[in-house]
N, C-alpha and C positions, 0 to 999 in steps of 0.2 A: 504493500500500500504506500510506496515510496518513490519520489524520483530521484535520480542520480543527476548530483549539480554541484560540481568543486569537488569530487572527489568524498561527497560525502551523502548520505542516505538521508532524502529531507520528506517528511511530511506536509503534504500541501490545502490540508483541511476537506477537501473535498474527493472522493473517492467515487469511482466506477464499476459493476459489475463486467469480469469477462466469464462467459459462460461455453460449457464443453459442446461442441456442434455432434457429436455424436449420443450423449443420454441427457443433456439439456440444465445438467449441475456446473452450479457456480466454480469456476475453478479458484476464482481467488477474487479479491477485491483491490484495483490499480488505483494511484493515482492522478487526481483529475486536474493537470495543470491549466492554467492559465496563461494569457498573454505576459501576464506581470512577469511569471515563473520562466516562461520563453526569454523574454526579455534579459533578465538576472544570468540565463546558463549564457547569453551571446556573453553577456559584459565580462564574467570568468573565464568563459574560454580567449575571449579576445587578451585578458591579465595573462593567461598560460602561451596562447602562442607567442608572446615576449620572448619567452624563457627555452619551450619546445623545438624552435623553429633551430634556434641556436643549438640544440643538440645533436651532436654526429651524427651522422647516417649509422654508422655500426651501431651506436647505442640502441638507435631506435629500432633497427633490425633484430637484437637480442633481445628487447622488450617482445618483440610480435612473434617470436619464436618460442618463447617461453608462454606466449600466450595460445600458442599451436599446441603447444602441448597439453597445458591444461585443459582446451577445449577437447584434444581427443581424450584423456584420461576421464573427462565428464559427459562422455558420447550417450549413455546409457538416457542418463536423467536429462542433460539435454535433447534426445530425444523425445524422452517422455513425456515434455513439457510440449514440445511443438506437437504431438498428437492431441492434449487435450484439450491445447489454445485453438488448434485450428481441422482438426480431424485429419490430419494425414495418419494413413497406417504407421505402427511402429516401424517396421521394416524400411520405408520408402523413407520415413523423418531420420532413422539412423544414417541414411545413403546422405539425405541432406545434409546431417550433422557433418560427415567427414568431408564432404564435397564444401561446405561451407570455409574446414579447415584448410584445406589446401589455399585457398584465398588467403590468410592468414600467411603460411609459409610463404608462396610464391610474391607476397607482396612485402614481407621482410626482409627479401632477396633484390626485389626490385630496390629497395630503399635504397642500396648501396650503388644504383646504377643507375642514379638521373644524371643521365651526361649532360653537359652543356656539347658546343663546337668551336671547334681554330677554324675559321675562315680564310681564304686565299685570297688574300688583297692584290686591291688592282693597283696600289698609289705605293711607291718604295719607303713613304713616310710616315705611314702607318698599321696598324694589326688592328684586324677584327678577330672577334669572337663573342660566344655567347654561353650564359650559362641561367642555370634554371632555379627559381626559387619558389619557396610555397606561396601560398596567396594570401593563406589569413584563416578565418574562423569559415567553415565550412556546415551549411547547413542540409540538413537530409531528412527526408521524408519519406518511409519504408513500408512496404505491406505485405500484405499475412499469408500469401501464399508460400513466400520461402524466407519464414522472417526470422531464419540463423545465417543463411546464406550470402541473403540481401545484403544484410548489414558487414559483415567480413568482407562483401565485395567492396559494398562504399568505404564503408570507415576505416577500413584499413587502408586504402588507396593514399586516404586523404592524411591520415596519422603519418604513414611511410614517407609522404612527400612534406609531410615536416606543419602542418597544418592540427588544428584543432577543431573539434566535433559536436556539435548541437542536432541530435536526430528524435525525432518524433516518430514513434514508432507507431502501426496500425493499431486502433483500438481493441482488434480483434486478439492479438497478436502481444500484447505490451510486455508481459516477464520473460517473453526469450529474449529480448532486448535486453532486459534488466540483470539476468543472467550472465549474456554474453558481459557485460559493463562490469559482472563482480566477479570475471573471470580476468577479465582485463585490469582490475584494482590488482590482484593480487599475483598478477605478473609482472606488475612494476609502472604501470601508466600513471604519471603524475596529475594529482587534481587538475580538474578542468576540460584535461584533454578529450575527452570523451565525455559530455553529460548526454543522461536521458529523459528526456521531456514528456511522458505518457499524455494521454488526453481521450474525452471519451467523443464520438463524434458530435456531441453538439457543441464544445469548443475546441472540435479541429480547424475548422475556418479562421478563428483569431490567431490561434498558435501557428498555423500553415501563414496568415496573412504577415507575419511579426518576422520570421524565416526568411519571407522573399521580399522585404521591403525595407530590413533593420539597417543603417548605413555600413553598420561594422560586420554582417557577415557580404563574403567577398565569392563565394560559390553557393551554388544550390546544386543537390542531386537528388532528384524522384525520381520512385518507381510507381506506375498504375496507370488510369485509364487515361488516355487523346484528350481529352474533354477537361479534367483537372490538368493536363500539364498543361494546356493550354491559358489556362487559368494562371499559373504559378508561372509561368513565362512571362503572361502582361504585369503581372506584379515585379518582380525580376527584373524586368528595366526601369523601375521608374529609380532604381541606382546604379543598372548598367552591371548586372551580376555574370560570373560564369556560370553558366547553366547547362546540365546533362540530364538529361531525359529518358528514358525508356517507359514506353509508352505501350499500345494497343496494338495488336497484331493480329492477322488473318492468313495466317499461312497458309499455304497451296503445299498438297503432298500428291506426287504426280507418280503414279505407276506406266510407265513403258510398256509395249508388248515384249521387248527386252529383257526385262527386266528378269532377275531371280525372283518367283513370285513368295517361295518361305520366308524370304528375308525381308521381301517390300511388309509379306503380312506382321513379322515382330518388327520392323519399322513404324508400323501404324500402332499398334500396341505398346508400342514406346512412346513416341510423339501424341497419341490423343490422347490416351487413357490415364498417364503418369498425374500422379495427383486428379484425376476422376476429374479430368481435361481442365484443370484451374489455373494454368501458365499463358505467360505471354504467346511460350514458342511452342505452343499445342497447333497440331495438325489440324486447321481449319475446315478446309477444303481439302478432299479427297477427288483427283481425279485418276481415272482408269481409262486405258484404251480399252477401245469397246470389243477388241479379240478377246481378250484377256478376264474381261470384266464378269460374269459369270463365276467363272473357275476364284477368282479372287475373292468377289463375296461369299465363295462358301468354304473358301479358306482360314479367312478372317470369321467368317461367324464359329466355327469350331475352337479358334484361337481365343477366342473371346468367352465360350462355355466351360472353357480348359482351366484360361489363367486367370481373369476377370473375374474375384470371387469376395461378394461382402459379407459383413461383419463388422466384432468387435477390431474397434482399430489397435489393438491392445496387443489383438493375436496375429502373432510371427507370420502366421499362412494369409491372412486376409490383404488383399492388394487392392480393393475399392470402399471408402470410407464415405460419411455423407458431403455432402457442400457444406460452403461456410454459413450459411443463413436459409431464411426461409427465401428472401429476396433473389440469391441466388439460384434456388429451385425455381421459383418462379419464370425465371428468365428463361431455363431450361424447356418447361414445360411451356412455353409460348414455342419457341421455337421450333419444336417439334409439332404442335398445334398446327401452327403456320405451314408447314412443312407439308402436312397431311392434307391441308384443306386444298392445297394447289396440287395435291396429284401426287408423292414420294409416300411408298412405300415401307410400312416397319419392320424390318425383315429381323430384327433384335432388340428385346425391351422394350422402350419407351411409355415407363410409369415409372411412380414412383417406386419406391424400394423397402425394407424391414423397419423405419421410423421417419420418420417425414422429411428428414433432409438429407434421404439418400432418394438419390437418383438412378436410375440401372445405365448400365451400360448400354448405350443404342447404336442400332445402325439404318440408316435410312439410305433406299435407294432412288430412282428413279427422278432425281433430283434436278431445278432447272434454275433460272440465274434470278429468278422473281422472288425467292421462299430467304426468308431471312437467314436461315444457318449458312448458308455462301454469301451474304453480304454484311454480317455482322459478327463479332465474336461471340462467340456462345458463352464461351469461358463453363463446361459441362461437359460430362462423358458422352458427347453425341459426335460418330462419326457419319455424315452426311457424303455418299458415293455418286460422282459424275461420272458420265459416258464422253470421251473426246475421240473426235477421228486422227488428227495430227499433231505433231507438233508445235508447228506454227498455231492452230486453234487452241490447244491448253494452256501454252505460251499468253496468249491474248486477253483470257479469260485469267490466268494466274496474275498476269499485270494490272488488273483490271481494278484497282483499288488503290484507297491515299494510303494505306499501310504497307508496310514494307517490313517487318521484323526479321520472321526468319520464314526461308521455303525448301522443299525436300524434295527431290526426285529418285526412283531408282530404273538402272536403265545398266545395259551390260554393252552398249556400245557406246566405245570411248569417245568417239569425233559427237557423236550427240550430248555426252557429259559436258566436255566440252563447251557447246553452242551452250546447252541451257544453263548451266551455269552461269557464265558471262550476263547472258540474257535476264535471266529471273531478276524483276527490281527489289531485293531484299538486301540489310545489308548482313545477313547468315545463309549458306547452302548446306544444306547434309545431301552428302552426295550419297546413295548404298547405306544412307546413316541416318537413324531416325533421333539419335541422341548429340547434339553436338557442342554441348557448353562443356567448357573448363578451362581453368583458371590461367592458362598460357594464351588462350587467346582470345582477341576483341570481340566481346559480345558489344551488341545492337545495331541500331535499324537504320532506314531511312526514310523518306517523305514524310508523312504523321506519327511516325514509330519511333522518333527520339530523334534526340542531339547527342553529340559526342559518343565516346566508348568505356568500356570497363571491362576487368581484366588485362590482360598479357603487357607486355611493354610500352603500350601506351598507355595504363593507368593512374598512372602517375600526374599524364599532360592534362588531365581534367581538375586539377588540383593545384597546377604551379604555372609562374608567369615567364615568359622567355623576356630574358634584359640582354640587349645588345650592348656590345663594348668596343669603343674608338680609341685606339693610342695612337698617341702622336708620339714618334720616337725622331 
């Protein structure tokens, strides 16, 4: 029932219920900050990056290493917290848990390698070069579908590049934040560097508004829907902030006649159904050549009876858990509504499931470009199957959208790997690969699907400012 602000555990008079999405018990009661409270972590961590910024890179390296470690030594209950904040299976939140660490590592490692550059002057009376420095107090705004992940991705970025941390975590979501911050206290993170600002959604707007407009933070990074980053963008200039995005996606996952059809089927099984389809980079759009297409849905539908199996999210073997809310059911069940009334097909599922905010795994055929699940994110375990004749027409229909996150094709001919690759406007491909995040290299999108990058070696550039340097010798 506390935030985390200066390195110390504060009481902020008002508290929040978060509640478990899968039997509907209170897990705990959060702190419910305020704009005042927002405001107080920017002015500390702004005192801290004084003092942080100036700390060696190796220091700061051994700090986030030691903080790798404690996170995987606490894999277990870390886990067990991200199942009951947000109902991911235990098994799939442990995957999180480790997947989240490697962020942690790979961005301890980075610390040590913000290059600057010696430049090749063109004048015999002078040197250029440049070198990189952090930017200041860095503010984030994270949500509950991977929110151990999330947060290692951002906040480590911004820690490693020598910056200081004000993150507001999802309401849904708020003590694996709180966790991660009391794993990072007792790896050595000096007050400030990190505080956590909890909030329940009726004063997320001030807290979110206080973030993107305060003079003294100097980056913004959010994750979640087009429509709020959009929001937190117009706020964001009215002081000219760096700002990274990852946003709303509608991926295109394109089966070839080519293609290996076992491996496109646990491609689909990886990509839509992972977290009970609740990610950015879930397989939206499913297109099929129409040879192929047949033999493929009754592939997938058995892969689906096999592995796709609910339950308590508790138990090892269960790999589909409920949604986060009822609101997100809802959505679900529009969708597939919508879907039916224009003519597709339930070839699997589509109801609800063992307590009201499980959803079944579905598959819809017969699908055409007017039904909402192809023109909208579901964010739902609904894989919605198109028929295409060519290349060039999937191509057409797969571009066919302001989002851009991530798209996947499988195809056993390399000259067409190739073309559509290049081709696909996303800015992620899983090429034969339905899985493609990790922490070496640059996640996210482009057109409506974000700004900037996170992970690999450019994670750093979203946190630090290039200074150019003139001598006169």
């Amino acid at each position: 029932d506390k935030a985390y602000i200066n390195g110390e555990w504060l009481k902020v008079g008002k508290t929040f219920p978060v509640t478990n999405p899968y039997n509907g018990k209170i897990v705990g009661h959060a702190a419910d900050c305020n704009k005042q409270h927002a405001q107080d972590a920017i002015e500390v961590a702004k005192t801290a990056f004084g003092s942080w910024k100036e700390t060696c890179s190796k220091e700061r390296a051994k700090i986030l290493l030691k903080w790798h470690q404690l996170i995987l030594s606490s894999s277990q209950r870390l886990a067990e917290l991200i199942t009951v904040e947000n109902g991911k299976p235990i098994t799939e939140a442990l995957t999180e848990v480790a997947f989240g660490a490697t962020f942690v590592e790979w961005l301890a490692e980075e610390a040590k390698r913000n290059y600057g550059t010696t430049i090749p002057t063109p004048h015999p009376n002078k040197r250029l070069m440049s070198i990189k420095q952090p930017i200041g107090v860095a503010g984030m705004i994270t949500p509950w579908n991977s929110p151990n992940s999330m947060i290692t991705r951002k906040a480590c970025s911004a820690i490693a590049a020598g910056c200081t941390v004000v993150l507001k975590p999802s309401e849904e979501t708020p003590f694996c934040a709180l966790a991660l911050a009391k794993l990072g206290e007792e790896a050595g993170l000096p007050p400030g560097v990190l505080n956590i600002v909890p909030t329940s959604r009726e004063r997320t707007p001030e807290v979110g508004e206080v973030i993107c407009t305060h003079p003294d933070v100097a980056a913004v990074s959010f994750t979640g829907s087009t429509a709020t980053g959009k929001h937190l963008l117009e706020l964001s200039a009215s002081t000219v902030k760096k700002v990274s995005l990852e946003l709303g996606g509608l991926a295109p996952f394109i089966i070839f006649d080519s293609a290996d059809i076992e491996k496109a089927v646990q491609g689909v099984i990886a990509s839509k159904f992972r977290y009970m389809g609740q990610t950015c980079v879930c397989a939206n759009r499913i297109f099929v050549q129409e040879s192929i297409h047949d033999e493929f849905v009754s592939k997938l539908v058995a892969a689906m009876k096999k592995e796709l199996i609910l339950g308590d999210t508790m138990d090892p073997n269960v790999t589909i858990g409920p949604l986060i809310n009822e609101k997100a059911v809802q959505k679900v069940e529009s969708h597939v509504e919508d879907a039916v009334r224009l003519g597709a097909k339930v070839v699997y599922g589509g109801k609800r499931g063992p307590t009201s905010l499980f959803y079944e795994p579905t598959l819809l055929t017969n699908i055409n470009e007017q039904m909402k699940c192809l023109n909208e994110e579901t964010f739902g375990p609904v894989a919605p199957i198109m028929k295409f004749k060519s290349e060039e027409e999937v191509l057409d229909m797969a571009n066919d959208t302001r989002f851009g996150l991530a798209g996947y094709f499988y195809s056993n001919d390399v000259d067409q790997c190739w073309r559509v690759a290049e081709k696909l406007e996303v800015g992620m491909v899983g090429i034969n690969e339905g899985f493609v995040n990790t922490a070496e290299a640059p996640f996210g999108g482009v057109k409506e699907s974000g700004l900037g990058r996170e992970g690999s070696q450019f994670a750093l550039d979203e946190f630090t400012e290039m200074k150019y340097m003139c001598w006169g010798v």
